[in-house]
C-alpha positions in Angstrom: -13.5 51.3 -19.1 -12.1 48.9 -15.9 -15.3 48.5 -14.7 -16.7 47.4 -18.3 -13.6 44.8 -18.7 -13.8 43.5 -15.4 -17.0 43.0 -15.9 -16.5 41.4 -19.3 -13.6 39.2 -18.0 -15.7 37.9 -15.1 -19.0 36.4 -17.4 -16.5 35.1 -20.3 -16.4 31.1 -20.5 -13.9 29.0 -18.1 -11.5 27.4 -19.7 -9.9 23.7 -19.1 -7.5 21.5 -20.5 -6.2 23.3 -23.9 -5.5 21.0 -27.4 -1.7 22.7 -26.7 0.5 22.3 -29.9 4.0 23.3 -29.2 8.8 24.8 -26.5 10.9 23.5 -24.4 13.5 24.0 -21.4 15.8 25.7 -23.9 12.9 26.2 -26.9 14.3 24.7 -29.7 12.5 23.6 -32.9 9.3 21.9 -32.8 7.7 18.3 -33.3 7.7 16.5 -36.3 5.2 14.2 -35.5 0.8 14.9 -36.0 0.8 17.2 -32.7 -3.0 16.9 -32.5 -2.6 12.8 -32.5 0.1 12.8 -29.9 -1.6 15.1 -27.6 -4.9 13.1 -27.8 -2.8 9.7 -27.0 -1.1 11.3 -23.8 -4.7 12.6 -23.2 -5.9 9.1 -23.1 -3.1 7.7 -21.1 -4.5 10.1 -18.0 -5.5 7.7 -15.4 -9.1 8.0 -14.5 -8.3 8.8 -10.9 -6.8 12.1 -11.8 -9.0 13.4 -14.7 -11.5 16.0 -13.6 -15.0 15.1 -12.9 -17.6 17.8 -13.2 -18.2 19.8 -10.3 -21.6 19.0 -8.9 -21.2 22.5 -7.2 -19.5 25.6 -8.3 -16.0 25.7 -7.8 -14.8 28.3 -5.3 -11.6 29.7 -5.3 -9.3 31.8 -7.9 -9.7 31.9 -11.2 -7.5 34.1 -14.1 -8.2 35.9 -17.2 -6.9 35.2 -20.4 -6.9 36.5 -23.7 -6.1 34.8 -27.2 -5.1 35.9 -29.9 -7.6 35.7 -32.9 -6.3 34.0 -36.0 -4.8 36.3 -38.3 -4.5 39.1 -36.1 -1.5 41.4 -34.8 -1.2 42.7 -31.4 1.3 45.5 -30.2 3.0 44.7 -27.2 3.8 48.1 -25.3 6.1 48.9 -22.2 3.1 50.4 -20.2 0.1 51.6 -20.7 -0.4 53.5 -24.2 3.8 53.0 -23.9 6.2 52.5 -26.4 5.7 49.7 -28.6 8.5 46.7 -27.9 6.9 44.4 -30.2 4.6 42.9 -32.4 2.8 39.2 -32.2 0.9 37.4 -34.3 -1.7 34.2 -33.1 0.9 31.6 -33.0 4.0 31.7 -30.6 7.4 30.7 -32.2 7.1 27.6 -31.3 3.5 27.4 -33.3 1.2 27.2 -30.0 -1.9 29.4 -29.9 -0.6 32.7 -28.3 -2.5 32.9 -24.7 -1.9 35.6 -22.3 -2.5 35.6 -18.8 -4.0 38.5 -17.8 -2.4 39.7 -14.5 -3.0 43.4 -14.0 -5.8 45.5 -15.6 -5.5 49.1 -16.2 -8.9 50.7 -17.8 -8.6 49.6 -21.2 -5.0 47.7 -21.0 -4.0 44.4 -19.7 -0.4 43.4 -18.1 0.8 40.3 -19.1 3.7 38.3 -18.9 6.0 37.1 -22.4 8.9 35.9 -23.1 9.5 38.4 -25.1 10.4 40.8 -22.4 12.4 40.1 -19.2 11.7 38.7 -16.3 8.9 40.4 -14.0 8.3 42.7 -16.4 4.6 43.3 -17.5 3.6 43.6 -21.2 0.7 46.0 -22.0 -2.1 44.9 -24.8 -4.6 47.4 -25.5 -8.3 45.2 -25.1 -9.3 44.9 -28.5 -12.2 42.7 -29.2 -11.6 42.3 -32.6 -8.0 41.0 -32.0 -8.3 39.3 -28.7 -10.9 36.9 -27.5 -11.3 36.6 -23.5 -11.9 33.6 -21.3 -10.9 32.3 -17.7 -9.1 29.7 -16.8 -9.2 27.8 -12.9 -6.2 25.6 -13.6 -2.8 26.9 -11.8 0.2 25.6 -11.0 2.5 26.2 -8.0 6.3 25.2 -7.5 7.9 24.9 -4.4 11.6 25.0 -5.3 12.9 24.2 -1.6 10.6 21.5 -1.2 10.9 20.2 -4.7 7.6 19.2 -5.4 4.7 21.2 -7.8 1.2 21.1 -7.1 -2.1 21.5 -9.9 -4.5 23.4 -8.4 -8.3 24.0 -9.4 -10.4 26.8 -8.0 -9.0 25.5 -4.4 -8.7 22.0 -4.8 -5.6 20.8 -5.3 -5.5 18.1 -8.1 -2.3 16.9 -8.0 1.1 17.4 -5.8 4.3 15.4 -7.2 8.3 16.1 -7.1 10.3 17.6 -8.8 13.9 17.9 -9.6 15.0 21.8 -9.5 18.0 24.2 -10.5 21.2 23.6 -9.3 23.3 26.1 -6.9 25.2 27.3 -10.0 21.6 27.6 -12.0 18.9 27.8 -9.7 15.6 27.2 -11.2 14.3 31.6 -11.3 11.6 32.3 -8.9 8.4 34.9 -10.3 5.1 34.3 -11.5 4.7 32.8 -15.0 2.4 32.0 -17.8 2.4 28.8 -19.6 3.5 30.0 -23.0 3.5 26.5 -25.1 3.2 22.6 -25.1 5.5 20.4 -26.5 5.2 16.6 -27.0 8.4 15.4 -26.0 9.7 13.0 -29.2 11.2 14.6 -31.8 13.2 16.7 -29.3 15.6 14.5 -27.9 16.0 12.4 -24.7 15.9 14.9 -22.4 12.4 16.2 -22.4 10.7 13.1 -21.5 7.2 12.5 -22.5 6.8 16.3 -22.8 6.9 20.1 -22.3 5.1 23.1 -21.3 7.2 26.1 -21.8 7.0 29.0 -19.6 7.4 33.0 -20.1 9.7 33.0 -17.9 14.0 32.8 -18.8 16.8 31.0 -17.4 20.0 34.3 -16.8 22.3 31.6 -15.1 23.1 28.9 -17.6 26.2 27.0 -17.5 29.2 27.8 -19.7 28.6 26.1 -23.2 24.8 25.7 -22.5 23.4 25.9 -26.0 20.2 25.1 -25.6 18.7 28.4 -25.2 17.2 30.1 -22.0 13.3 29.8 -21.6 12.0 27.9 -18.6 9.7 25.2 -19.3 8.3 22.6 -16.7 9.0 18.7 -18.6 9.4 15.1 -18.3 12.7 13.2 -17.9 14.1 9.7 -18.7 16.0 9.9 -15.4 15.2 10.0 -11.9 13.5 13.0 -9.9 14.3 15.3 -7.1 17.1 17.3 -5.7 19.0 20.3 -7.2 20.1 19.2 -10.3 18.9 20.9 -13.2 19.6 24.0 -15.6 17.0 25.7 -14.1 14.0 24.2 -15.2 11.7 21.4 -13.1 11.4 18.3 -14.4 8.6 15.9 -13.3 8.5 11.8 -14.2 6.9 11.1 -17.1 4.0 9.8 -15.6 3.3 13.1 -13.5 3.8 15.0 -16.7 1.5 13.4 -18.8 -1.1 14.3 -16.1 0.1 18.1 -16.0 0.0 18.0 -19.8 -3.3 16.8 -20.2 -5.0 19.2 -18.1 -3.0 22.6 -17.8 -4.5 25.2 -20.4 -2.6 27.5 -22.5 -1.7 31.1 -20.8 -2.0 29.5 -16.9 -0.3 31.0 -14.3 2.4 29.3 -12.8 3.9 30.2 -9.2 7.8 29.6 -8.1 8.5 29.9 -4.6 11.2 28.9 -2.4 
C-alpha cells in the first residue's frame, strides 16, 4: 500500500495560492466581514514584482503532500498507526478554514500529520481514505529564522521572498518545530494587533506571559507597529506590506520551518 500512495501523492495536482478563509496568534473568533471579498482585495494589492509568473520550465526542488478534507466528511485522528483514536474532525477547522493537512510521514496506508489538536511534534495518524480525503501537492514553504529574524517564501528552490520579522521574547520565545499552516485570517474584525492579517499555524505557544488571554496557537501576522527584534508572545509578525504578499500566495496545510 506505500508504494500505491506514494505513487498517488506524486501524479496528484500542485497546489498554489489557496482562497484561505479563516486564526490568529492566540485564535480567537473569526471575521465578520465577506472573507472571500477581503481576500480577493489583499490579493489584488500583491505587487506585480512579487506575484508568481508561470514557470517556463518545471520547477525543481521540494514539493509536499497534502490532503483535504471532503465536505461533509469526518476523519479520525489516531495516535499512531491504526492507534487509539484522539479525535474526530470535520472539513472546516474551528476557525471555519478548509481543514488541510500536510502530509509529513507516510506509513503504508496512514499519513502523519501535524494539528493543533495534539502537542507539539507530535504526528497525527489519518487512515488514506479516498472518499474522505482528497490529495494534492503544494511547492509553497516557508522558513523562519528566529536568530536572524527574518522569514523567507520558498517555491520548489526559488526563494520568492525573504523579509524580517519581529520574534518571541526571552520570557516567550517564539517555539521552534516544523509546522503546517492551519488557517487564514483577514486581520479587521480582530483587533489592532494582527495587522492586515493571519495565517495560523499547528503549532502552540507553552510560554505565555502571566494574564495572557489570548489563547496559545502560533500564527505568523501583520502588525501596526514596527518590526524586528525579540519582542513578541511568541509568534512572528511581518509589516503589513510583507504579509499581504505571504497571504496572497501561501496555500492552506504548507509547511512552515522555525529554526534558530
Amino acid at each position: 500500500m506505500t508504494r500505491q500512495v506514494s505513487a498517488l501523492i506524486a501524479t496528484v495536482v500542485v497546489v498554489g495560492a489557496a482562497a484561505i478563509p479563516l486564526a490568529g496568534c492566540g485564535g480567537g473568533g473569526s471575521s465578520r466581514s465577506d472573507p472571500a471579498a477581503a481576500i480577493d482585495a489583499l490579493r489584488a494589492s500583491v505587487p506585480l514584482r512579487v506575484r508568481l509568473k508561470s514557470a517556463s520550465k518545471p520547477v525543481r526542488g521540494p514539493s509536499y503532500p497534502l490532503a483535504t478534507v471532503r465536505p461533509g466528511q469526518t476523519i479520525a485522528l489516531h495516535d499512531a498507526p491504526g492507534g487509539r483514536v484522539v479525535d474526530r474532525v470535520g472539513a472546516r477547522t474551528e476557525f471555519g478554514s478548509m481543514r488541510v493537512f500536510w502530509i509529513e510521514k507516510v506509513r503504508g496506508d496512514w499519513f502523519g500529520v501535524p494539528v493543533p489538536e495534539l502537542p507539539d511534534r507530535r504526528l497525527s495518524w489519518i487512515r488514506h481514505d479516498p472518499v474522505s480525503l482528497e490529495l494534492s501537492q503544494t511547492r509553497f514553504w516557508v522558513t523562519a529564522d528566529v536568530s536572524e529574524q527574518r522569514l523567507e517564501l520558498h517555491y520548489g528552490n526559488r526563494v520568492l521572498d525573504s523579509f524580517p520579522v519581529s520574534v518571541g521574547s526571552s520570557s516567550s520565545p517564539t517555539p521552534l518545530g516544523d509546522y503546517a499552516v492551519t488557517d487564514g485570517l483577514v486581520g479587521k474584525g480582530l483587533g489592532p494587533w494582527y495587522g492586515c492579517c493571519v495565517l495560523a499555524l499547528s503549532g502552540h505557544q507553552p510560554n505565555l506571559p502571566a494574564g495572557w488571554i489570548g489563547g496559545n496557537r502560533m500564527a505568523i501576522h501583520g502588525t501596526p507597529g514596527s518590526v524586528g527584534g525579540a519582542t513578541s508572545h511568541g509568534c512572528l509578525r511581518a509589516s503589513d506590506h510583507d504579509m499581504i504578499s505571504l497571504f496572497a500566495r501561501v496555500p492552506l496545510g504548507a509547511p512552515v520551518f522555525i529554526r534558530a
